[in-house]
N, CA, C and O atoms as CSV, one atom per row, in Angstrom:
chain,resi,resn,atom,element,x,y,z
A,1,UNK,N,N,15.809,-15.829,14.269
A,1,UNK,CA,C,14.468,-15.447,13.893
A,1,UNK,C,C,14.191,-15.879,12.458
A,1,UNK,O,O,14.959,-15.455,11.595
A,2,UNK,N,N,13.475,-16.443,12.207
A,2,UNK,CA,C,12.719,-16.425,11.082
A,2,UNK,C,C,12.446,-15.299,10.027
A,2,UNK,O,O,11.683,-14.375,10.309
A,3,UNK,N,N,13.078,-15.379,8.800
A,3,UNK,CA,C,12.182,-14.289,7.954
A,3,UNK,C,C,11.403,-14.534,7.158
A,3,UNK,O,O,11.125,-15.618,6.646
A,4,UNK,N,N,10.845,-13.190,6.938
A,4,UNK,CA,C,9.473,-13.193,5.380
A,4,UNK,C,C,9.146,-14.664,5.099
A,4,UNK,O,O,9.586,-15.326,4.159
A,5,UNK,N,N,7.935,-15.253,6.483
A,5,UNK,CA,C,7.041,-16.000,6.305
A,5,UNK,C,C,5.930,-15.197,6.468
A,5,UNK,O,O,5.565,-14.592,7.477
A,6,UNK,N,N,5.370,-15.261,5.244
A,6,UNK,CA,C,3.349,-14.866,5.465
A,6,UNK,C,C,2.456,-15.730,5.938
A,6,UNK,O,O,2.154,-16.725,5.278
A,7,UNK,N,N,1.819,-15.430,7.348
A,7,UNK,CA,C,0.863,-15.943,8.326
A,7,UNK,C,C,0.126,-15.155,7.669
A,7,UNK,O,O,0.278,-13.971,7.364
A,8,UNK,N,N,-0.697,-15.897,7.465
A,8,UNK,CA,C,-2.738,-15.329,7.170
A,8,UNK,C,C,-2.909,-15.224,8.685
A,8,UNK,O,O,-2.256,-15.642,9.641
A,9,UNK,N,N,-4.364,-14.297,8.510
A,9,UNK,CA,C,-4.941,-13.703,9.520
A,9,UNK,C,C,-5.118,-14.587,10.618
A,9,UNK,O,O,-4.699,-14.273,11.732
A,10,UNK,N,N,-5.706,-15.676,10.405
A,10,UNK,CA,C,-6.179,-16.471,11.219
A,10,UNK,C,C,-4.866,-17.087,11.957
A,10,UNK,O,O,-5.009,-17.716,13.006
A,11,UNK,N,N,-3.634,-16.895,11.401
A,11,UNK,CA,C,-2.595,-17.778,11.911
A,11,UNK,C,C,-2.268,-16.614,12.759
A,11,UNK,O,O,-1.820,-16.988,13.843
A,12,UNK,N,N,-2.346,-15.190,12.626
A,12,UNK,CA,C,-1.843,-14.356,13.483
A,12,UNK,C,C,-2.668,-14.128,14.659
A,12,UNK,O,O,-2.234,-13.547,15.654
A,13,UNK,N,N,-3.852,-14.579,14.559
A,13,UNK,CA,C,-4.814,-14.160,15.465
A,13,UNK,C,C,-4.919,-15.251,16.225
A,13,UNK,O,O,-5.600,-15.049,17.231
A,14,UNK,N,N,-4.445,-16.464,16.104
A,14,UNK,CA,C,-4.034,-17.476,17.166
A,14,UNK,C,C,-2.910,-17.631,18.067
A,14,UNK,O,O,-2.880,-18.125,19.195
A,15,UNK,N,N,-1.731,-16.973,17.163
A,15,UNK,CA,C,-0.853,-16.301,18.389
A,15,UNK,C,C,-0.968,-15.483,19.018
A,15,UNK,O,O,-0.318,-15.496,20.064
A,16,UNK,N,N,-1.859,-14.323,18.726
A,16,UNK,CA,C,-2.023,-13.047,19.516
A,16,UNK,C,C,-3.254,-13.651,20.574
A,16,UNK,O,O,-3.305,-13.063,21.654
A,17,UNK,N,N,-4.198,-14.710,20.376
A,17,UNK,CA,C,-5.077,-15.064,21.974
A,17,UNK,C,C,-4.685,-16.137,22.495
A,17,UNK,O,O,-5.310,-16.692,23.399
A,18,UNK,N,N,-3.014,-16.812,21.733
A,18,UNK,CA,C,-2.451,-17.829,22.822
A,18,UNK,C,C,-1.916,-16.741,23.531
A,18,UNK,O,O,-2.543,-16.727,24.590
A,19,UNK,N,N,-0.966,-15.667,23.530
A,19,UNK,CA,C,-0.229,-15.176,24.063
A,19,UNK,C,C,-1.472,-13.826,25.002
A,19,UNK,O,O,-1.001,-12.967,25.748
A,20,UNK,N,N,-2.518,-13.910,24.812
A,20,UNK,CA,C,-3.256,-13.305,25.762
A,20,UNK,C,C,-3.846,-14.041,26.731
A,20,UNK,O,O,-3.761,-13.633,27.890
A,21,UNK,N,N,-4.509,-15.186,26.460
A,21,UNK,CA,C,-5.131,-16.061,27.237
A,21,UNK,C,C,-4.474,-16.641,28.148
A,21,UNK,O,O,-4.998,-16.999,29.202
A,22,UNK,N,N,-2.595,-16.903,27.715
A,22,UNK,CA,C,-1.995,-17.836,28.589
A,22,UNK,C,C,-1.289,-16.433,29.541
A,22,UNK,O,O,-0.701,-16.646,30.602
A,23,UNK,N,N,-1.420,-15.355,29.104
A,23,UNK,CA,C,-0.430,-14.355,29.450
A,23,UNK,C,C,0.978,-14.506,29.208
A,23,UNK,O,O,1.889,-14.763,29.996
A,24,UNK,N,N,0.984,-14.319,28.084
A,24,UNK,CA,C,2.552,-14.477,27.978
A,24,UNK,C,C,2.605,-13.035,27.709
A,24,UNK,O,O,1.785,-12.130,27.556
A,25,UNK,N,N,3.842,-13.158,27.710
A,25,UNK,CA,C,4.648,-11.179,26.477
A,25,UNK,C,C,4.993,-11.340,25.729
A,25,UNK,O,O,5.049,-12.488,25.289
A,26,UNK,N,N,5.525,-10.141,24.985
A,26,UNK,CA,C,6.278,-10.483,23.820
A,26,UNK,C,C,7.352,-11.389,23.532
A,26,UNK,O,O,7.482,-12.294,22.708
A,27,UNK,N,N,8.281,-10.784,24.659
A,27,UNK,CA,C,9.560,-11.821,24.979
A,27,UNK,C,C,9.301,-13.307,24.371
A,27,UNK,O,O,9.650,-13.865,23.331
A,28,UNK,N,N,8.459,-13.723,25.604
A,28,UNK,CA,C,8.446,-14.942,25.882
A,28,UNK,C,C,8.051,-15.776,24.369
A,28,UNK,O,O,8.773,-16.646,23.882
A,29,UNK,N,N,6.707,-15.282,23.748
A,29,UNK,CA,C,5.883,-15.077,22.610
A,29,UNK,C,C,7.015,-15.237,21.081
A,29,UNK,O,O,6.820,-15.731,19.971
A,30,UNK,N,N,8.185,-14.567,21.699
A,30,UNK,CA,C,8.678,-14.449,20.791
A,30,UNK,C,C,10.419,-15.878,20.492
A,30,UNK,O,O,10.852,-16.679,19.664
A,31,UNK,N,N,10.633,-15.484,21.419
A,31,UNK,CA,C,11.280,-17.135,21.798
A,31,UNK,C,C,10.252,-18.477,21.162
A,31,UNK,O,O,10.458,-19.130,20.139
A,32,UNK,N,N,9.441,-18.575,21.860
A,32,UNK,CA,C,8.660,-19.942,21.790
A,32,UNK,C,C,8.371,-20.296,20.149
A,32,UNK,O,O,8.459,-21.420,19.653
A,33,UNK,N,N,7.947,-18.848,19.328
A,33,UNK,CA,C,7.433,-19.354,18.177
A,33,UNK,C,C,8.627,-18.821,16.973
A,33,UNK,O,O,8.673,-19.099,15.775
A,34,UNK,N,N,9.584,-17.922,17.837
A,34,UNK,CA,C,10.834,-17.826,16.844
A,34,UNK,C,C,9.896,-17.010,15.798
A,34,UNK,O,O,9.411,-17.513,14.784
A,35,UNK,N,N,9.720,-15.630,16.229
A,35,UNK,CA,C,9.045,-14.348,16.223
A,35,UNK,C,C,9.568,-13.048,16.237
A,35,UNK,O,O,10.152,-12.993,17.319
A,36,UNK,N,N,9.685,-12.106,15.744
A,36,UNK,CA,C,10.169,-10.823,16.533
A,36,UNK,C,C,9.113,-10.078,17.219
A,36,UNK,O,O,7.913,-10.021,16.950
A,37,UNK,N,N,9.835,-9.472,18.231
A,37,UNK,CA,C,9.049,-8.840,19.200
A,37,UNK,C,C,8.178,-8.108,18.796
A,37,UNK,O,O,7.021,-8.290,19.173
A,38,UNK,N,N,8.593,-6.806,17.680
A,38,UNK,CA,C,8.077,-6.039,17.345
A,38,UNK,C,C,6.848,-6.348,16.380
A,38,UNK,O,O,5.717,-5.865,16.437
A,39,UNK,N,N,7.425,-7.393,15.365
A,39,UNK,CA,C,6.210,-8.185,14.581
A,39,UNK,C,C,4.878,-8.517,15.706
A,39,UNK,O,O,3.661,-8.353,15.621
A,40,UNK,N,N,5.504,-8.893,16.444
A,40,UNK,CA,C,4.277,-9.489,17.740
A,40,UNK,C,C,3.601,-8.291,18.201
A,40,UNK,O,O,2.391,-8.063,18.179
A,41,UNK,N,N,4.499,-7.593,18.601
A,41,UNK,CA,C,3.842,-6.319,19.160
A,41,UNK,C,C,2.950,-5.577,18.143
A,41,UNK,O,O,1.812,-5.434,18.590
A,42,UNK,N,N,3.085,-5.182,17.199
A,42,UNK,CA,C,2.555,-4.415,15.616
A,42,UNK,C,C,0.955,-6.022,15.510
A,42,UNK,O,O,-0.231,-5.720,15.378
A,43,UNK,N,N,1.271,-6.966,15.577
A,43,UNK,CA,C,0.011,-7.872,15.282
A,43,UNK,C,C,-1.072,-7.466,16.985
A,43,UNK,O,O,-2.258,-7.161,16.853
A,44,UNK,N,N,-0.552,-7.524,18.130
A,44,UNK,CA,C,-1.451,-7.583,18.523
A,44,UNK,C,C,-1.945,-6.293,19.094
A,44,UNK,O,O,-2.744,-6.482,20.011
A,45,UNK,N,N,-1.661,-4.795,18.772
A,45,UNK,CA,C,-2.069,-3.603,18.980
A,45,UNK,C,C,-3.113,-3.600,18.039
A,45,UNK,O,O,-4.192,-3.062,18.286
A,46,UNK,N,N,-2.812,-4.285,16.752
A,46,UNK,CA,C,-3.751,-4.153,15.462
A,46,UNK,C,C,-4.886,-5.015,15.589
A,46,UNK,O,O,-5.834,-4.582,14.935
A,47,UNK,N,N,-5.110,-5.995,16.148
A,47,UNK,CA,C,-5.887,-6.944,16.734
A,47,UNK,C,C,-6.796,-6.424,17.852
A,47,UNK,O,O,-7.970,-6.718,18.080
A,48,UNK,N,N,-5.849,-5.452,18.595
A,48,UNK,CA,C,-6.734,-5.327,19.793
A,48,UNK,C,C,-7.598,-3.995,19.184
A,48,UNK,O,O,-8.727,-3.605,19.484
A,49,UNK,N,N,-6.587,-3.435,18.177
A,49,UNK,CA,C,-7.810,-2.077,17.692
A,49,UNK,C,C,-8.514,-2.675,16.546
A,49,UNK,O,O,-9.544,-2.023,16.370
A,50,UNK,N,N,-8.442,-3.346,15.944
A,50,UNK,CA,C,-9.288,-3.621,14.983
A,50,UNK,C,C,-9.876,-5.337,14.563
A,50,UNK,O,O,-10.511,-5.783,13.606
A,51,UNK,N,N,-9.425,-5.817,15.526
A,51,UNK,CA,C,-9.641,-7.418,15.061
A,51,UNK,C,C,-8.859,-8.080,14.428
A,51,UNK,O,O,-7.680,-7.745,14.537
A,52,UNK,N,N,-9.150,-9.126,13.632
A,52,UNK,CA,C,-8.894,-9.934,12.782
A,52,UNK,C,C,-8.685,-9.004,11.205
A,52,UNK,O,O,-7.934,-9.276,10.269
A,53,UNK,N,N,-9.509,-8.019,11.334
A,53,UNK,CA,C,-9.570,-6.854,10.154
A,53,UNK,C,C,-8.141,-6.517,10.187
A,53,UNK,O,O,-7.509,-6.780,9.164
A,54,UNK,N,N,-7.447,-5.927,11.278
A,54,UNK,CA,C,-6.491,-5.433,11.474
A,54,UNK,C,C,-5.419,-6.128,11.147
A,54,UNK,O,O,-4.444,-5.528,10.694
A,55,UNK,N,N,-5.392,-7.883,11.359
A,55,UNK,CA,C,-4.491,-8.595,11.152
A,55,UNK,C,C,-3.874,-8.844,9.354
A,55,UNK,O,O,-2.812,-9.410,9.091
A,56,UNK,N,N,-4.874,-8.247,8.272
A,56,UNK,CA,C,-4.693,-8.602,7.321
A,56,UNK,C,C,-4.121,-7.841,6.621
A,56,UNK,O,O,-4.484,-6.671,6.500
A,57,UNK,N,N,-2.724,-8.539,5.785
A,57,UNK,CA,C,-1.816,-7.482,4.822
A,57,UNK,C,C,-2.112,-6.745,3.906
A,57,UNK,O,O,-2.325,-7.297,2.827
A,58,UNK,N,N,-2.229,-5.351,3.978
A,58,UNK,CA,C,-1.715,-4.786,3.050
A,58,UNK,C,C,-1.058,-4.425,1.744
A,58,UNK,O,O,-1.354,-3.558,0.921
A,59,UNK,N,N,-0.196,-5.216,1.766
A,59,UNK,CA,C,1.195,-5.203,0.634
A,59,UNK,C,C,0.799,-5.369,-0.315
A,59,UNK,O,O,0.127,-6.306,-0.745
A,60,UNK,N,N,1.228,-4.316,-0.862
A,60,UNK,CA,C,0.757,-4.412,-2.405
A,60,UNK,C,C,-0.272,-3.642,-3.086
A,60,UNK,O,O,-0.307,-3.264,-4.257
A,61,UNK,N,N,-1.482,-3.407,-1.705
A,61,UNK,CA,C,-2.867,-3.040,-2.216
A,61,UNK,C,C,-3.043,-1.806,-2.333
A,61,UNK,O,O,-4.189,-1.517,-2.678
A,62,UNK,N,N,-2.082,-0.625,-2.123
A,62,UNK,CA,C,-2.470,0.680,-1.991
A,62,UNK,C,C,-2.563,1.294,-2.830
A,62,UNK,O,O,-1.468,1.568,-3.322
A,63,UNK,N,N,-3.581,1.806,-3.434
A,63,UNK,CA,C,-3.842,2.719,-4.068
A,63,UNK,C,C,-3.501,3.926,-4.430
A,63,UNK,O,O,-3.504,4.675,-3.454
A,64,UNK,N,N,-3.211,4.438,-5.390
A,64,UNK,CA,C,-2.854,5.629,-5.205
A,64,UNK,C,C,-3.755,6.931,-6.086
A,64,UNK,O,O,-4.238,6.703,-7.195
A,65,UNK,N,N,-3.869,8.131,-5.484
A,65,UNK,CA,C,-4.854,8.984,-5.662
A,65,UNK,C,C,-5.169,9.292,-7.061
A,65,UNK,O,O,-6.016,10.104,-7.431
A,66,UNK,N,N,-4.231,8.400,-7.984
A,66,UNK,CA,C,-4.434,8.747,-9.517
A,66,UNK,C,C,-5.139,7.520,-10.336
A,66,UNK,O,O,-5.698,7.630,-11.427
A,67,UNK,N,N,-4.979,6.269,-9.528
A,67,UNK,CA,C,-6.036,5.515,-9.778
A,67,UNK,C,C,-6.719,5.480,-11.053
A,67,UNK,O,O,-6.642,6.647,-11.437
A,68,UNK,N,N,-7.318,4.843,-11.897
A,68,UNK,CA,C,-8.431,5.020,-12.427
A,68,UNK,C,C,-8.900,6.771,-12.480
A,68,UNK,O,O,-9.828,7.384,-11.953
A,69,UNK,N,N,-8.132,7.056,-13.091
A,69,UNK,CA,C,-8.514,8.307,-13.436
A,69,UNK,C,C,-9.340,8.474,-14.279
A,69,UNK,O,O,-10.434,8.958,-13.987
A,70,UNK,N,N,-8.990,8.080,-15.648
A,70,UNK,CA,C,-10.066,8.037,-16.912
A,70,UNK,C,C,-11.265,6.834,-17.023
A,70,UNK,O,O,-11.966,6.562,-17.998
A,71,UNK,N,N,-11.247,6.150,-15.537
A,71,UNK,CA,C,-12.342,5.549,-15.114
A,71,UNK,C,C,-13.130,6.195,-14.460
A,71,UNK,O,O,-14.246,5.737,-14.704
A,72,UNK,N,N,-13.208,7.163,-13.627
A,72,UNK,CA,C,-13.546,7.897,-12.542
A,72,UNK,C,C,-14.365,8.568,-13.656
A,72,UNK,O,O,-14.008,8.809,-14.810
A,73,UNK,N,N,-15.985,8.910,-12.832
A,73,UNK,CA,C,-17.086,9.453,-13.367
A,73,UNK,C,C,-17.224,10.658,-12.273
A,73,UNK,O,O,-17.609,10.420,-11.128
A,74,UNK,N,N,-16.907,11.866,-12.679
A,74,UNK,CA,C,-17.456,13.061,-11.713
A,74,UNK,C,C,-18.704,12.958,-11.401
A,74,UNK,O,O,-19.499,12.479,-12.210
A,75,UNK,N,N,-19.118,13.419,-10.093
A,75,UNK,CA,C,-20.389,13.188,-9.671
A,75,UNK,C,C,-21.228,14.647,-9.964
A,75,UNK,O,O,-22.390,14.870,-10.304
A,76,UNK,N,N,-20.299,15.350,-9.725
A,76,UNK,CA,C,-20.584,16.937,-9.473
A,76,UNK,C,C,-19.790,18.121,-10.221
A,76,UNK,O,O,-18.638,17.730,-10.409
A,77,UNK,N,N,-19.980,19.430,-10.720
A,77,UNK,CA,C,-18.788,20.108,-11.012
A,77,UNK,C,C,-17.456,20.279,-10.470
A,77,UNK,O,O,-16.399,20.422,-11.085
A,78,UNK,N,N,-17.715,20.236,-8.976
A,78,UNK,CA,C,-16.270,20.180,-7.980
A,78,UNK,C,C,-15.513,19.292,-8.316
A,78,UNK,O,O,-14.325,19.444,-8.601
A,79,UNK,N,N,-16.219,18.118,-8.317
A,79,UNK,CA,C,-15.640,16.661,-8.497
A,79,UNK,C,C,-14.835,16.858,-9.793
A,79,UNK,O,O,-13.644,16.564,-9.904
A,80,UNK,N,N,-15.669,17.430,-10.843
A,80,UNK,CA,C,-15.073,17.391,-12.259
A,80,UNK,C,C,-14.458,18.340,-11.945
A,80,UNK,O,O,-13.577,17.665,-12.477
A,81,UNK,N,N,-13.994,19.242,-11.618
A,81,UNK,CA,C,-12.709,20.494,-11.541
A,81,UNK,C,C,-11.619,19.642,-11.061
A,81,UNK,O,O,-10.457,19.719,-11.460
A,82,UNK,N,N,-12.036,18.873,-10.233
A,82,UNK,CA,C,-10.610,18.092,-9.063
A,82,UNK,C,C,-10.026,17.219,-10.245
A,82,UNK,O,O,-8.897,17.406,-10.698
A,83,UNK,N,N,-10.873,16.275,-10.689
A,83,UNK,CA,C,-10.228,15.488,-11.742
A,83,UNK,C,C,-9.376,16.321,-13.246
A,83,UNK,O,O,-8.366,15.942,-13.840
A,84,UNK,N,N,-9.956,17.135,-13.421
A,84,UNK,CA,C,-9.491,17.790,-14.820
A,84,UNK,C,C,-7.785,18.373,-13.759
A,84,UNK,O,O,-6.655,17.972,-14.040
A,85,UNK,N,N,-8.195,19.579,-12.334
A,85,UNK,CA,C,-7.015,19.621,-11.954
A,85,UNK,C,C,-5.449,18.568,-11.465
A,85,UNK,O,O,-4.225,18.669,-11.383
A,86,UNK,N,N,-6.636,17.528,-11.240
A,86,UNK,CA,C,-5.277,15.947,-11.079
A,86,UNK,C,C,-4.468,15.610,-11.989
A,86,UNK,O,O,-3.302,15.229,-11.883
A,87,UNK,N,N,-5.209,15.779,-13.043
A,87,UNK,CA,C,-4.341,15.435,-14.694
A,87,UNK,C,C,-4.032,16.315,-14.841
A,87,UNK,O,O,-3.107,16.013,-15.594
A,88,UNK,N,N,-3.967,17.602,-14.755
A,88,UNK,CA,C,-3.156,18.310,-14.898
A,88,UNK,C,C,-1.948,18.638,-14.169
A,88,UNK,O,O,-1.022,19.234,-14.719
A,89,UNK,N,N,-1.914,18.257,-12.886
A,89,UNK,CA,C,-0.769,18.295,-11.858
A,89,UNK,C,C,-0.002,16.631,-12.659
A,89,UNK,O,O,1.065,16.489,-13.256
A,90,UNK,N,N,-0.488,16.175,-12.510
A,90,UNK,CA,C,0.592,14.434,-13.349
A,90,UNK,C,C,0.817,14.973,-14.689
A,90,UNK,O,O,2.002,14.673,-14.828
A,91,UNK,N,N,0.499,15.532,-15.707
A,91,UNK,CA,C,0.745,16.061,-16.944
A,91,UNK,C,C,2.095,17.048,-16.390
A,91,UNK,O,O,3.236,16.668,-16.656
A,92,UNK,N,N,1.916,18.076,-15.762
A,92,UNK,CA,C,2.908,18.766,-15.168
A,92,UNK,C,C,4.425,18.174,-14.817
A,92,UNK,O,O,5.481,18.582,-15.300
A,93,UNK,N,N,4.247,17.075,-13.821
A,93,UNK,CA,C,5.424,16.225,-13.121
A,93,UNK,C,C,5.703,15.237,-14.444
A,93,UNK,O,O,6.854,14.834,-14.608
A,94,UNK,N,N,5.160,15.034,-14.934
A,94,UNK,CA,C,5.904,14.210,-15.851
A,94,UNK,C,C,6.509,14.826,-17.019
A,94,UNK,O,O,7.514,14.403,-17.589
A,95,UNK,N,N,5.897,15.756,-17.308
A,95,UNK,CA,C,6.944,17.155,-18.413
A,95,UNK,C,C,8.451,17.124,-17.687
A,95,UNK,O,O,9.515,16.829,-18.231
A,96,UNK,N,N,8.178,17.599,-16.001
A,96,UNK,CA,C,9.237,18.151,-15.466
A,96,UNK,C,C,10.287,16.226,-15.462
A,96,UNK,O,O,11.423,16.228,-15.935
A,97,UNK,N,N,10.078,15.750,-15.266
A,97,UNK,CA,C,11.067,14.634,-15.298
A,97,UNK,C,C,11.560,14.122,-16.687
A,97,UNK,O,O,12.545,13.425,-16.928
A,98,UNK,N,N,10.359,14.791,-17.794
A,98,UNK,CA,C,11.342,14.727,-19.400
A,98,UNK,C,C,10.339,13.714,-20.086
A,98,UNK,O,O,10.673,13.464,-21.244
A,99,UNK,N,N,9.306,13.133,-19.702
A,99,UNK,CA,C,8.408,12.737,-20.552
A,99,UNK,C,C,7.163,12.864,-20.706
A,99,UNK,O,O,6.489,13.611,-19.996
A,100,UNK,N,N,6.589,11.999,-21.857
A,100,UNK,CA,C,5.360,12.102,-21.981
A,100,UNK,C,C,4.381,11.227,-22.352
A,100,UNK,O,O,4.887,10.195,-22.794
A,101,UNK,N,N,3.236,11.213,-22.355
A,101,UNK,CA,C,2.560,9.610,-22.338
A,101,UNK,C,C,1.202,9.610,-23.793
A,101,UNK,O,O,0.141,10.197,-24.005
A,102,UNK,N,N,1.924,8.741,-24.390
A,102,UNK,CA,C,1.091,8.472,-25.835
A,102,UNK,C,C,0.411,7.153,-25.452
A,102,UNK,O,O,0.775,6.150,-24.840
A,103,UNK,N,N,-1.159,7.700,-26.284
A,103,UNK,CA,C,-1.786,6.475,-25.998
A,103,UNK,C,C,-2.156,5.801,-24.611
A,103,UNK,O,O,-1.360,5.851,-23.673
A,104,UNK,N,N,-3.296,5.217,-24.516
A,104,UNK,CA,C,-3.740,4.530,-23.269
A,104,UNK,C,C,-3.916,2.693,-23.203
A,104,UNK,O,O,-3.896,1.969,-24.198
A,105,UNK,N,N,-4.006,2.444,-22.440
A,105,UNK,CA,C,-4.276,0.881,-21.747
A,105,UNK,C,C,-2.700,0.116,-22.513
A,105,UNK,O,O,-1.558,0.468,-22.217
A,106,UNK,N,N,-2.962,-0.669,-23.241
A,106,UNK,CA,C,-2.080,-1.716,-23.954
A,106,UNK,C,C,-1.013,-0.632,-24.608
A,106,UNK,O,O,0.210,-0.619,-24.473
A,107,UNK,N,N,-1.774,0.187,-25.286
A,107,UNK,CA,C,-1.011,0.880,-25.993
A,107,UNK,C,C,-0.350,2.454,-25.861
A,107,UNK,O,O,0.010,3.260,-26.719
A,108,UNK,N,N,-0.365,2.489,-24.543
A,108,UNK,CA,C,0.543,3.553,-23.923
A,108,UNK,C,C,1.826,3.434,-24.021
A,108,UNK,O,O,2.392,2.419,-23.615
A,109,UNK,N,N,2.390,4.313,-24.499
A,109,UNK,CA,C,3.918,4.796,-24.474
A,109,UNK,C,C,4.239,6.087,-24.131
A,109,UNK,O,O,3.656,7.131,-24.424
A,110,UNK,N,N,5.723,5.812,-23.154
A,110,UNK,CA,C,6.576,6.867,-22.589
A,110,UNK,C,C,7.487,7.152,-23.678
A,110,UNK,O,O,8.167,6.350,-24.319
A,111,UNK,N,N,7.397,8.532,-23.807
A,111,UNK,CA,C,7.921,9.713,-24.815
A,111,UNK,C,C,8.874,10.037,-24.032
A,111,UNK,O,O,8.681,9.771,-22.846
A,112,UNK,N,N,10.414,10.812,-24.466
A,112,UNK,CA,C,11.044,11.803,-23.530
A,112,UNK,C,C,10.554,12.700,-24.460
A,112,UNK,O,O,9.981,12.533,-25.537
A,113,UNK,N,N,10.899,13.715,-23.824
A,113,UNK,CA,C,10.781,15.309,-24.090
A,113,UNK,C,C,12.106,15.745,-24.601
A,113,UNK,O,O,12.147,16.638,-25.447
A,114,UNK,N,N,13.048,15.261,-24.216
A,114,UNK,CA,C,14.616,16.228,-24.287
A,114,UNK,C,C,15.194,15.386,-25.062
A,114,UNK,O,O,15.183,14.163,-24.921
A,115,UNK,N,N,15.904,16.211,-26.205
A,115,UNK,CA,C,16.694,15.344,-27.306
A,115,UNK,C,C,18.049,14.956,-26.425
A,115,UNK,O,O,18.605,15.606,-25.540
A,116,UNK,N,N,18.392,13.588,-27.020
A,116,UNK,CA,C,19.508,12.999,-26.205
A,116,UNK,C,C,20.888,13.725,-26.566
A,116,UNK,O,O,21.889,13.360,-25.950
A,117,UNK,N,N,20.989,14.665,-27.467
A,117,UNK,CA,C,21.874,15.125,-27.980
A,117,UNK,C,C,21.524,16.761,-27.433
A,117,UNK,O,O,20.685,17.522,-27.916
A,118,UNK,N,N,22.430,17.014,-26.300
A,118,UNK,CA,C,21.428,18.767,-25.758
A,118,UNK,C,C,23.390,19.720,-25.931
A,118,UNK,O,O,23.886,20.698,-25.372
A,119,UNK,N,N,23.759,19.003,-26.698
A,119,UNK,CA,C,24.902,20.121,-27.056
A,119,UNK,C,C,24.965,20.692,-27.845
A,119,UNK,O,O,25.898,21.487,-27.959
C-alpha cells in the first residue's frame, strides 16, 4: 500500500464514481489503485453524505474554542460573561501546569510560576 499521498478532492471523488459507476468494492478498489480499504471506505461514506465537501482535508484546520479570544467582540452580556469566564478557565490551567503568559502577539512570553530550586 501506498502511504501519506494527498489526493485533492477531485482526485478522491474520481475514485469514489469509478468505483460506483463500474461497481466495484472496496477490495477490488483497493488492489487496482494500491489503496486501503478503509481510506476508500471513510472517502466514499463522506462523499455519499456530503459530496465533494466531504472529500476535503481537514488537517490542520481545527480550531480551537480559545481562538481569537482577544479578537472576539461580545455581542451581548452573556456572550461577554462566556468570554471573561474562558480566560479565566485558561488563566486557571495554565497556573496549574506552572506558568504564565506575559505580553501578547510577537511579544508573548511563557513565565513558570515555581522556582526551580523547591528545596
Amino acid at each position: 500500500m501506498s502511504k501519506n499521498i494527498m489526493r485533492t478532492p477531485e482526485e478522491k471523488e474520481k475514485l469514489v464514481l469509478e468505483m460506483i459507476n463500474n461497481g466495484y468494492g472496496f477490495h477490488t478498489m483497493s488492489k487496482k489503485h494500491d489503496i486501503s480499504k478503509s481510506v476508500l471506505s471513510k472517502w466514499y461514506y463522506s462523499y455519499k453524505e456530503k459530496g465533494i465537501e466531504g472529500l476535503k482535508s481537514n488537517t490542520g484546520k481545527h480550531k480551537s474554542l480559545s481562538t481569537g479570544l482577544h479578537l472576539k467582540k461580545p455581542k451581548n452580556k452573556i456572550e461577554e460573561l462566556e468570554l471573561e469566564l474562558m480566560k479565566k478557565d485558561i488563566e486557571i490551567a495554565r497556573l496549574k501546569k506552572g506558568y504564565m503568559v506575559k505580553g501578547v502577539g510577537a511579544e508573548k512570553e511563557f513565565v513558570t510560576t515555581f522556582d526551580k530550586n523547591t528545596k
